[in-house]
N, CA and C atoms as an extended XYZ file, in Angstrom:
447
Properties=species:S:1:pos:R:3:atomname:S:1:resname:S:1:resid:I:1 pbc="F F F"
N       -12.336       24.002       -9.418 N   UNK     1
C       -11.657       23.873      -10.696 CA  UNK     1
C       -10.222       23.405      -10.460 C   UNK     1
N        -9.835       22.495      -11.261 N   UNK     2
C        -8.361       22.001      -11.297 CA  UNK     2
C        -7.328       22.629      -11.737 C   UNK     2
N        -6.432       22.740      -11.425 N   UNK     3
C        -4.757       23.235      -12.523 CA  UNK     3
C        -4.709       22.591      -12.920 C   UNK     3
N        -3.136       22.888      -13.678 N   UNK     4
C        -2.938       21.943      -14.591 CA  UNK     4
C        -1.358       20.882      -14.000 C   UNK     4
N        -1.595       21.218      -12.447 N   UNK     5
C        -0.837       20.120      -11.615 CA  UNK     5
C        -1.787       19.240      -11.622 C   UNK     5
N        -2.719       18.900      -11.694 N   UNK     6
C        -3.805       17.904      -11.272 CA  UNK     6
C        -4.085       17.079      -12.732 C   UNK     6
N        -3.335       17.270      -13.932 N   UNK     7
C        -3.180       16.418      -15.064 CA  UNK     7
C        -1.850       15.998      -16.005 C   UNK     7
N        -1.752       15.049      -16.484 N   UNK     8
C        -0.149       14.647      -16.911 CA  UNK     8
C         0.029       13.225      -16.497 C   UNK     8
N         0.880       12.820      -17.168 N   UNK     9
C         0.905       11.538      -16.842 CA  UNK     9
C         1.504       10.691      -15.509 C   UNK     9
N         2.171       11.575      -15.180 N   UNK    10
C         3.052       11.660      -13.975 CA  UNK    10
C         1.816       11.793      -12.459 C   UNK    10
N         0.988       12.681      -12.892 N   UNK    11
C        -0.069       12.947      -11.760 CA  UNK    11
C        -0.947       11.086      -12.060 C   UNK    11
N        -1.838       10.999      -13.138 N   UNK    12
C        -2.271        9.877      -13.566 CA  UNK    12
C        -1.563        8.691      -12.880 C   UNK    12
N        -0.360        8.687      -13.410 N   UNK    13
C         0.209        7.324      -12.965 CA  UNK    13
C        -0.090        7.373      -11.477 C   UNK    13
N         0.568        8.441      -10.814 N   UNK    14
C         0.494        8.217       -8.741 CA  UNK    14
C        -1.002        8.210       -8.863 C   UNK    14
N        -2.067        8.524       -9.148 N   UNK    15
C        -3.492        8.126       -8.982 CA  UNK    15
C        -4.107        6.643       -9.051 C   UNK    15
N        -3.377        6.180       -9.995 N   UNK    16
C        -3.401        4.786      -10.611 CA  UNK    16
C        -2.752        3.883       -9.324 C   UNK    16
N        -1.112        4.168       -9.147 N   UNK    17
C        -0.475        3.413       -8.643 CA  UNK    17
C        -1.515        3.596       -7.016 C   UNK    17
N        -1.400        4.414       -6.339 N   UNK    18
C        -1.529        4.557       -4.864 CA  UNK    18
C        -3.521        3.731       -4.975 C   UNK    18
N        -4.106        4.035       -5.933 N   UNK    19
C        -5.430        3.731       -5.879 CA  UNK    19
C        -5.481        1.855       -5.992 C   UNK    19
N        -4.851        1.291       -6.393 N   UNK    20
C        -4.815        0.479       -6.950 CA  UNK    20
C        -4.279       -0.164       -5.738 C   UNK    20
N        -3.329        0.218       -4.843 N   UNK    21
C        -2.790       -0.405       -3.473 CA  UNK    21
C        -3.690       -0.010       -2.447 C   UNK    21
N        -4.021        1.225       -2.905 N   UNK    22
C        -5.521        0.864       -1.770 CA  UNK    22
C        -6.986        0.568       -2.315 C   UNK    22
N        -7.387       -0.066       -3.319 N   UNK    23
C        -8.039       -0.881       -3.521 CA  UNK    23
C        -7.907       -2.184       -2.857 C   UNK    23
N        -6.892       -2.729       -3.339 N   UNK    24
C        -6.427       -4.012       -2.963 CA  UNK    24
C        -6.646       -4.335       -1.286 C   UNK    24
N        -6.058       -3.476       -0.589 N   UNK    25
C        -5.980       -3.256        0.663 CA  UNK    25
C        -7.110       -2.944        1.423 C   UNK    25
N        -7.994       -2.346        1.207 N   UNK    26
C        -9.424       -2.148        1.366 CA  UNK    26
C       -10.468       -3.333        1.207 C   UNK    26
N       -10.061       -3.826       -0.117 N   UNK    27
C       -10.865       -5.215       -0.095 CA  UNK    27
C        -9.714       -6.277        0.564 C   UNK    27
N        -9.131       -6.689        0.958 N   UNK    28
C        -8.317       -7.242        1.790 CA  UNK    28
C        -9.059       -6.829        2.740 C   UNK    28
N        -9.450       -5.481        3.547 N   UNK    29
C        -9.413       -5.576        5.097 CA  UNK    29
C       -11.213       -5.649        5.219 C   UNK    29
N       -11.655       -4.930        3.987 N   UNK    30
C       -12.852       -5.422        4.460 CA  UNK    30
C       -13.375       -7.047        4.867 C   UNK    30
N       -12.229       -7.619        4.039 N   UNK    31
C       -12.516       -9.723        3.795 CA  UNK    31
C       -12.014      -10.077        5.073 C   UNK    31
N       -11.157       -9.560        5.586 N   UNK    32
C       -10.586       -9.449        6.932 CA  UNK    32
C       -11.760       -9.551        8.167 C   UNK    32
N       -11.839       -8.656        7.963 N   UNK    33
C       -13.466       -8.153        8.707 CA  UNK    33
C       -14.491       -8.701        9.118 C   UNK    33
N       -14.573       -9.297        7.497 N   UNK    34
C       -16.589      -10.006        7.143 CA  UNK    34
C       -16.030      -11.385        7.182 C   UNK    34
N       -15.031      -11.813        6.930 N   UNK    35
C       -15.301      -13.275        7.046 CA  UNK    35
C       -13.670      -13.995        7.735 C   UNK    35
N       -13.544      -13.341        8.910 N   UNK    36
C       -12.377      -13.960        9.294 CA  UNK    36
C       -11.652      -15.426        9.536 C   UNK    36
N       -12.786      -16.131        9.352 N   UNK    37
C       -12.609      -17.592        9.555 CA  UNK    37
C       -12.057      -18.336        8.052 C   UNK    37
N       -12.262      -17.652        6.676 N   UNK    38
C       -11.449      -18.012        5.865 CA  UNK    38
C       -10.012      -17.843        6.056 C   UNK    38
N        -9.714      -16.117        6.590 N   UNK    39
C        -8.326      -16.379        6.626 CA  UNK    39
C        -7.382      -16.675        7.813 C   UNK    39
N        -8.076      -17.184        9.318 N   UNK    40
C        -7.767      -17.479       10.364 CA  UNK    40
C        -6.587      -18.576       10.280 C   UNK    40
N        -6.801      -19.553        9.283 N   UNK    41
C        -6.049      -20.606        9.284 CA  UNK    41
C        -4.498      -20.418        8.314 C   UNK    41
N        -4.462      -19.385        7.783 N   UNK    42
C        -3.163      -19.078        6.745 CA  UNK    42
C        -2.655      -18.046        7.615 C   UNK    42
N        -3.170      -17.590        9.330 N   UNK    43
C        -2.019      -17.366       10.227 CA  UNK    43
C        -1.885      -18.013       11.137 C   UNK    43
N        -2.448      -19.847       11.042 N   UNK    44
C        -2.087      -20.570       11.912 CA  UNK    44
C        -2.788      -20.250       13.560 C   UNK    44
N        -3.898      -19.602       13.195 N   UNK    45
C        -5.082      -19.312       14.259 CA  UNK    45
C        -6.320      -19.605       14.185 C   UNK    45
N        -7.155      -20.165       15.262 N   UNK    46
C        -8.846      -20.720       14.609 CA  UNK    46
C        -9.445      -20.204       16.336 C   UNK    46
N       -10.630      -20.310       15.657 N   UNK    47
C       -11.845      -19.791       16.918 CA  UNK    47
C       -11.867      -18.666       17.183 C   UNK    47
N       -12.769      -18.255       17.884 N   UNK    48
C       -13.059      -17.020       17.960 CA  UNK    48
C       -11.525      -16.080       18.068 C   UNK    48
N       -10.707      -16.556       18.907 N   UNK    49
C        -9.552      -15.487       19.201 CA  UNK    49
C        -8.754      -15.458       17.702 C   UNK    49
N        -9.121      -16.817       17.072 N   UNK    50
C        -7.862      -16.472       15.938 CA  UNK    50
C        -8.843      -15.443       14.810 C   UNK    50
N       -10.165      -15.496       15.108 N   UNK    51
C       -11.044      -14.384       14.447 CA  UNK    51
C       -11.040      -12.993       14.120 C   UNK    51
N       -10.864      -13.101       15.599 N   UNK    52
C       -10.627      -11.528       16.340 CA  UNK    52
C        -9.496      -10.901       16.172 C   UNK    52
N        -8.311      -11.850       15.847 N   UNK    53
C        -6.293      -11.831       15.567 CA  UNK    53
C        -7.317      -10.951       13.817 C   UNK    53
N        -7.480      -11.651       12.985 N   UNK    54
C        -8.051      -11.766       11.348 CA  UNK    54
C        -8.676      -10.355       11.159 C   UNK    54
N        -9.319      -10.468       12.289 N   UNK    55
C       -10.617       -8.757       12.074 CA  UNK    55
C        -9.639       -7.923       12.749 C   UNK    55
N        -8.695       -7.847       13.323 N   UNK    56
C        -7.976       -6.462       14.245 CA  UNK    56
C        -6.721       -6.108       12.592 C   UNK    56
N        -6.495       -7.472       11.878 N   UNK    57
C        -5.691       -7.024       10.777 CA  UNK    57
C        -6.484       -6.120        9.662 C   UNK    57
N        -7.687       -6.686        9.619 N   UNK    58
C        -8.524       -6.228        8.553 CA  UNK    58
C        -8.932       -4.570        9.534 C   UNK    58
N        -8.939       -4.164       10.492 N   UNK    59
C        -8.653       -2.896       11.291 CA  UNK    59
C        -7.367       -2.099       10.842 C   UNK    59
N        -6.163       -2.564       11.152 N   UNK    60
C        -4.930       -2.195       11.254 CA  UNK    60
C        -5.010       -1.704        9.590 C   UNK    60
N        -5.107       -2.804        8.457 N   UNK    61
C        -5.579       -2.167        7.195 CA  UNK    61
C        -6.242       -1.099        6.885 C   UNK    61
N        -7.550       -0.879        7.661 N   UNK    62
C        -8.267        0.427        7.101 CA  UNK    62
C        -7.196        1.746        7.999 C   UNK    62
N        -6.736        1.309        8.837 N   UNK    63
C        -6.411        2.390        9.288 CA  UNK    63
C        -4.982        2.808        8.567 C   UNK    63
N        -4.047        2.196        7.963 N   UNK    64
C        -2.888        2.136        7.859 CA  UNK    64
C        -3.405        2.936        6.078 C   UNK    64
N        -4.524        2.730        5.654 N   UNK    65
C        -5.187        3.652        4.229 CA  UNK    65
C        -5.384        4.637        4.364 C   UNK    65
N        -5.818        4.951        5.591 N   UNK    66
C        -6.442        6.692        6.216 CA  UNK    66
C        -5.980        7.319        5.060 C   UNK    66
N        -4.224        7.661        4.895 N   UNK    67
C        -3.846        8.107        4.285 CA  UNK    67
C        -3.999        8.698        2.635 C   UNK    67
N        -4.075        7.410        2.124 N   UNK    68
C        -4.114        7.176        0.825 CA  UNK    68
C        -5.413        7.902        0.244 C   UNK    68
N        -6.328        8.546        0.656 N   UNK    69
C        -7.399        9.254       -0.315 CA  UNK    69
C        -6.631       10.686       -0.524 C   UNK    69
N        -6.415       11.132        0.228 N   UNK    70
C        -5.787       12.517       -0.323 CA  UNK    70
C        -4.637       12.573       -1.237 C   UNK    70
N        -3.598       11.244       -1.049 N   UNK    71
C        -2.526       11.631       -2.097 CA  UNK    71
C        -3.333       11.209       -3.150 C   UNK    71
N        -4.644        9.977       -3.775 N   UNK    72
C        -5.258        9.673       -4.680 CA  UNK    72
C        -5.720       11.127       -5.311 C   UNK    72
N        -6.287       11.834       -4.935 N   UNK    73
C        -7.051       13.273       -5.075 CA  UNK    73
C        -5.979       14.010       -5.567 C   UNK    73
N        -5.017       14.304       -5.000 N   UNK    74
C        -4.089       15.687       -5.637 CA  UNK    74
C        -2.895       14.746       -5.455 C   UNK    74
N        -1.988       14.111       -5.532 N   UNK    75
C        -0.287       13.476       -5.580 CA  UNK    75
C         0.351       14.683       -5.272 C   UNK    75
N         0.105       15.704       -6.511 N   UNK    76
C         1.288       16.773       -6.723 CA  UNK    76
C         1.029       17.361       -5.498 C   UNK    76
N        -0.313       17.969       -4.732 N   UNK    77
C        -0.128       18.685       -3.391 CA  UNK    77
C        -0.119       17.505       -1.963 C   UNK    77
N         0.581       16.389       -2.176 N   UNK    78
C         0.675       16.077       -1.474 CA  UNK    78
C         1.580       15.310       -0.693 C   UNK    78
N         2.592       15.281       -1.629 N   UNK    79
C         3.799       14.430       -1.650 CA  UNK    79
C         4.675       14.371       -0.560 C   UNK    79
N         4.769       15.157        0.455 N   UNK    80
C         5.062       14.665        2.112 CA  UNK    80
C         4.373       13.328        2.494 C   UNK    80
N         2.727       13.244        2.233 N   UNK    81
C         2.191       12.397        3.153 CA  UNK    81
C         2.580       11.477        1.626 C   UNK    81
N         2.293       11.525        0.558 N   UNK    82
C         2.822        9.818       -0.399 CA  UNK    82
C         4.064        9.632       -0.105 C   UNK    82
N         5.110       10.099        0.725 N   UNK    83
C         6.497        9.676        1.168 CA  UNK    83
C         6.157        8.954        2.691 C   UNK    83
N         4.965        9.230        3.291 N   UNK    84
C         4.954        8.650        4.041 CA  UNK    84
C         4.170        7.074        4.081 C   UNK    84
N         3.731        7.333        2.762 N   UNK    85
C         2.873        6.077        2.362 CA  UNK    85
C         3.678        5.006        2.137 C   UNK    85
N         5.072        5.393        1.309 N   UNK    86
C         5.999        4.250        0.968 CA  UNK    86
C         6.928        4.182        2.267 C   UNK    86
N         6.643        4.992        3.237 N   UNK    87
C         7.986        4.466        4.581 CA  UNK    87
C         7.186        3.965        4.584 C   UNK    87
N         5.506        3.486        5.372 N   UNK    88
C         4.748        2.589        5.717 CA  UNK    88
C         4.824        1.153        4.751 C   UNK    88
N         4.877        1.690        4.041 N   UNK    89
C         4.639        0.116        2.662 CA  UNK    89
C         6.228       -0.455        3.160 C   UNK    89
N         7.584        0.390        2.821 N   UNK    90
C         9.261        0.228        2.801 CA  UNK    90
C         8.820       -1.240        4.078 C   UNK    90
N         8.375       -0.044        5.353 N   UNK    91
C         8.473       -1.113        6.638 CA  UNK    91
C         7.843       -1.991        7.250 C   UNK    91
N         6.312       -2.831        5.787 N   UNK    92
C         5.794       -3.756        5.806 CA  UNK    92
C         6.137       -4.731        5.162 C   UNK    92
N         7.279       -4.230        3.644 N   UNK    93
C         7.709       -5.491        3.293 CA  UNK    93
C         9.200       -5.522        4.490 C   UNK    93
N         9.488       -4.412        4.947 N   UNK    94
C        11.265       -5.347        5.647 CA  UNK    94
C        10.407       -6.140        6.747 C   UNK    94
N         9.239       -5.498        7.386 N   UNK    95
C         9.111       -6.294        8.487 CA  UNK    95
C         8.862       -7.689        8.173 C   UNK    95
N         7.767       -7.613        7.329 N   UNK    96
C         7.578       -9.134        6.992 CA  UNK    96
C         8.606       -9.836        6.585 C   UNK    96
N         9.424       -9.729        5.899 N   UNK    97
C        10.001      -10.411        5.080 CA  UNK    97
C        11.395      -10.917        6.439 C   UNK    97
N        11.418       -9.927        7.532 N   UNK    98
C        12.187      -10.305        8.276 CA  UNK    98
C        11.809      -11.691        9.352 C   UNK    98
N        10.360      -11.207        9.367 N   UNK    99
C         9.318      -12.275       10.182 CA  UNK    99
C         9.598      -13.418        9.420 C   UNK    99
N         9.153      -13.531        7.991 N   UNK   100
C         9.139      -14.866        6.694 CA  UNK   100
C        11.018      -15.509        7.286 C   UNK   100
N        12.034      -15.038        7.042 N   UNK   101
C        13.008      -15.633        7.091 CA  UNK   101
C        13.191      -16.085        8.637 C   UNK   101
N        12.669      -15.777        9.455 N   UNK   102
C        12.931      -16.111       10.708 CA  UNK   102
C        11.759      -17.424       11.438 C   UNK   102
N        10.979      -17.532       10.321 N   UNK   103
C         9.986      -18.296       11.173 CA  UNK   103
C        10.766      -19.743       10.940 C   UNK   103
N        10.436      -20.526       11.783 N   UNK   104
C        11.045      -21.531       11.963 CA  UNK   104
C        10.225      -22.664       11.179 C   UNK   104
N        11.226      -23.790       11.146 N   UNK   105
C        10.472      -24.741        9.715 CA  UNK   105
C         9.311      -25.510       10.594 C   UNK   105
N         8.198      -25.516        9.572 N   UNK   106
C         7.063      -26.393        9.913 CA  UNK   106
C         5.700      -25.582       10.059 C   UNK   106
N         5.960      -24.137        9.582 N   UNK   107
C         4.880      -23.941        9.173 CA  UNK   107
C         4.660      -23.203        7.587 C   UNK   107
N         3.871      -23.919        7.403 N   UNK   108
C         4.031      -23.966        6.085 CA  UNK   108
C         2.709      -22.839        5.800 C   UNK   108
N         1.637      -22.973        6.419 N   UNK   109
C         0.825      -22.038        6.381 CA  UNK   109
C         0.976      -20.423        6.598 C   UNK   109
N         1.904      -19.953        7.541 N   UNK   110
C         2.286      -18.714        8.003 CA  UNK   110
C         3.486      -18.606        6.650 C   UNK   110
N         4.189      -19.702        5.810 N   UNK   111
C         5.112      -19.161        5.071 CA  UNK   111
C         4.550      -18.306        4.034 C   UNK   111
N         3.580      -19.227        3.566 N   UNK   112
C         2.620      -18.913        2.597 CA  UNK   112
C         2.088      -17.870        2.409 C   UNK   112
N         1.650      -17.634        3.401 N   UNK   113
C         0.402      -16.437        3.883 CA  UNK   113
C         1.663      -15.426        4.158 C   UNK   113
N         2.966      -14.893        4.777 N   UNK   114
C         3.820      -14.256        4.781 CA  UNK   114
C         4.493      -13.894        3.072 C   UNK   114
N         4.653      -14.941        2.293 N   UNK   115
C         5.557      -14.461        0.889 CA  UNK   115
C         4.260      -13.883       -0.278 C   UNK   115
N         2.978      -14.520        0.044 N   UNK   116
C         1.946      -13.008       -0.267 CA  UNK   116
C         2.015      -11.884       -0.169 C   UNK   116
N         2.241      -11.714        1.231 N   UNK   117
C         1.863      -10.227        1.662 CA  UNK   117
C         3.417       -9.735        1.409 C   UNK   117
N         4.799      -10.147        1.340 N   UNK   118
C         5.787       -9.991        1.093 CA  UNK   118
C         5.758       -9.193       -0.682 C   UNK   118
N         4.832      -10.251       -1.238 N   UNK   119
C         5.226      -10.201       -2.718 CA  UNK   119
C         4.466       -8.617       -2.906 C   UNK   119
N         3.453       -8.861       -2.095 N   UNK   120
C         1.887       -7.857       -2.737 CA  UNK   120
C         2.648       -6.458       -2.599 C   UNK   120
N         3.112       -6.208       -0.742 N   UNK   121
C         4.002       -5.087       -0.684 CA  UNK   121
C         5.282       -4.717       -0.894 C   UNK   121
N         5.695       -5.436       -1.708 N   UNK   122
C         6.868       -5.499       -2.111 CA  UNK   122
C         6.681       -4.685       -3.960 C   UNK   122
N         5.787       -5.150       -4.571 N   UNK   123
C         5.047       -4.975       -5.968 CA  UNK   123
C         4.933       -3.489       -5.583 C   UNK   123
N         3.502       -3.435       -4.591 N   UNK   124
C         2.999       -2.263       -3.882 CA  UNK   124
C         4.103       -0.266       -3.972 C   UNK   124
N         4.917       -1.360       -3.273 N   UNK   125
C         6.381       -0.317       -2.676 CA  UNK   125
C         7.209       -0.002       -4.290 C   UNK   125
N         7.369       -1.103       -5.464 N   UNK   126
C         8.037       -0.963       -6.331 CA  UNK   126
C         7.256        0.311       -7.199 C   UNK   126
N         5.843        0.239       -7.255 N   UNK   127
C         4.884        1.119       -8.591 CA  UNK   127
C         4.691        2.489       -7.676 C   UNK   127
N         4.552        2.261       -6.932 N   UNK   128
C         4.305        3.688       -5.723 CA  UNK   128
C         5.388        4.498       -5.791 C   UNK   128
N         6.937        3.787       -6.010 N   UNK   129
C         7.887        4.132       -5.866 CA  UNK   129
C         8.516        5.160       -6.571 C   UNK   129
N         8.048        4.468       -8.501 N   UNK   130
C         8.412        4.770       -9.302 CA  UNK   130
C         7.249        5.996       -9.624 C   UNK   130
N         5.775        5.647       -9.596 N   UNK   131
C         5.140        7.337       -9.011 CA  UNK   131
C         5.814        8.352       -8.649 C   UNK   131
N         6.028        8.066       -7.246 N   UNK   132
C         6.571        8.744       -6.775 CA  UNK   132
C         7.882        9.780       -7.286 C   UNK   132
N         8.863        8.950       -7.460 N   UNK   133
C         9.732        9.307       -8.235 CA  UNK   133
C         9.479       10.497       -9.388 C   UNK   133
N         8.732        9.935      -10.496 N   UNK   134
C         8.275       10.779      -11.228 CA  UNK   134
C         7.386       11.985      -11.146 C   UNK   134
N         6.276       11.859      -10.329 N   UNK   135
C         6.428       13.433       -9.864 CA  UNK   135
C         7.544       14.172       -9.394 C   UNK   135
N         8.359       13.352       -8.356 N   UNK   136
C         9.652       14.334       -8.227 CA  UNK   136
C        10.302       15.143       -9.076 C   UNK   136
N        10.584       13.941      -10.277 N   UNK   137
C        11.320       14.559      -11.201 CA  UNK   137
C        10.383       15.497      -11.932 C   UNK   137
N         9.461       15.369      -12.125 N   UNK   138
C         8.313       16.287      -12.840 CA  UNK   138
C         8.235       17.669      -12.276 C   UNK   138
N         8.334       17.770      -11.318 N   UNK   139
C         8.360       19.241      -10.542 CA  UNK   139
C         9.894       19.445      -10.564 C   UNK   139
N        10.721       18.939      -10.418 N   UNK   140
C        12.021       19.221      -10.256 CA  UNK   140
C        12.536       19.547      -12.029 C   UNK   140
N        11.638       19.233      -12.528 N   UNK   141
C        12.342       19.372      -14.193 CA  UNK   141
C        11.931       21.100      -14.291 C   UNK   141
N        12.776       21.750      -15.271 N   UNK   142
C        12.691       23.185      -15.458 CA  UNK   142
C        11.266       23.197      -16.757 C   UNK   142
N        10.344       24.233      -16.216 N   UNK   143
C         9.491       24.210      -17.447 CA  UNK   143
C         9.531       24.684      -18.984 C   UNK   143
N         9.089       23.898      -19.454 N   UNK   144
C         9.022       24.315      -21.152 CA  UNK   144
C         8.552       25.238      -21.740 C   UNK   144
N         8.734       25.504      -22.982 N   UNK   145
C         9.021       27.213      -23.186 CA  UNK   145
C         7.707       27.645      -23.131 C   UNK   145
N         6.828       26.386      -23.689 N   UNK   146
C         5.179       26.749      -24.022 CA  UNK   146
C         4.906       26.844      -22.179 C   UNK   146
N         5.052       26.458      -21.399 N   UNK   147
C         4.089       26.832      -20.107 CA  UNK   147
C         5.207       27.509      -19.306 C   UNK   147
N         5.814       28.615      -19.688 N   UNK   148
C         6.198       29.652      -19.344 CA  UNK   148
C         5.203       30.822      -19.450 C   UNK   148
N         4.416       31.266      -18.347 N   UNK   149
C         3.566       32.690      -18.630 CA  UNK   149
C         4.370       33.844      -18.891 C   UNK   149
């Protein structure tokens, strides 16, 4: 049986937000996975090794989700590990985005394929954020007179 931490809009929204980035991310790594030769060439890699580069990302993805079913399930009891969800997300858009400005001109394919994954976790990090946030403040707010026992 649930409390009544486990409903509100504040719980809803982090269910929504975190489910929704690992949706995305899940089908991302499964596509990763099953058909690496579509996306071999938007990191400027082909043949088997640039396959194997495609399927170890679509790996690194499922594993980098581990996380994300339990804060989906309860947010409110879990909000250590959803703080650790957005350092992970924080240090996929700086990394990338540090990689994107540094790559040197002429590839146009790795830019591409970099200001995606820039934009996606960047979006990602913004709705998670603001979740986040709001449970904070939701537990941190003093309760109202009606759910005073």
């Amino acid at each position: 049986m649930r409390d009544k931490e486990d409903s509100g809009f504040a719980i809803w929204f982090a269910r929504t937000a975190v489910g929704l980035v690992f949706f995305i991310n899940i089908s991302c790594a499964i596509s990763f996975i099953l058909w690496p030769e579509r996306y071999a060439p938007g990191f400027e890699v082909s043949g088997v090794p640039g396959e194997i580069i495609v399927q170890s990302f679509g790996i690194l993805f499922l594993m980098w989700n581990a996380t994300y079913p339990p804060v989906i399930l309860r947010p409110s009891r879990h909000q250590t590990l959803f703080a650790v969800i957005l350092v992970q997300q924080l240090v996929g858009v700086l990394g990338e985005a540090w990689l994107w400005i540094n790559l040197p001109a002429g590839h146009t394919a790795l830019l591409q394929t970099g200001l995606r994954f820039i934009v996606f976790d960047g979006l990602g990090l913004l709705i998670m954020g603001a979740a986040y946030l709001l449970l904070f403040a939701r537990r941190a707010a003093p309760p109202q007179a009606n759910e005073i026992s």
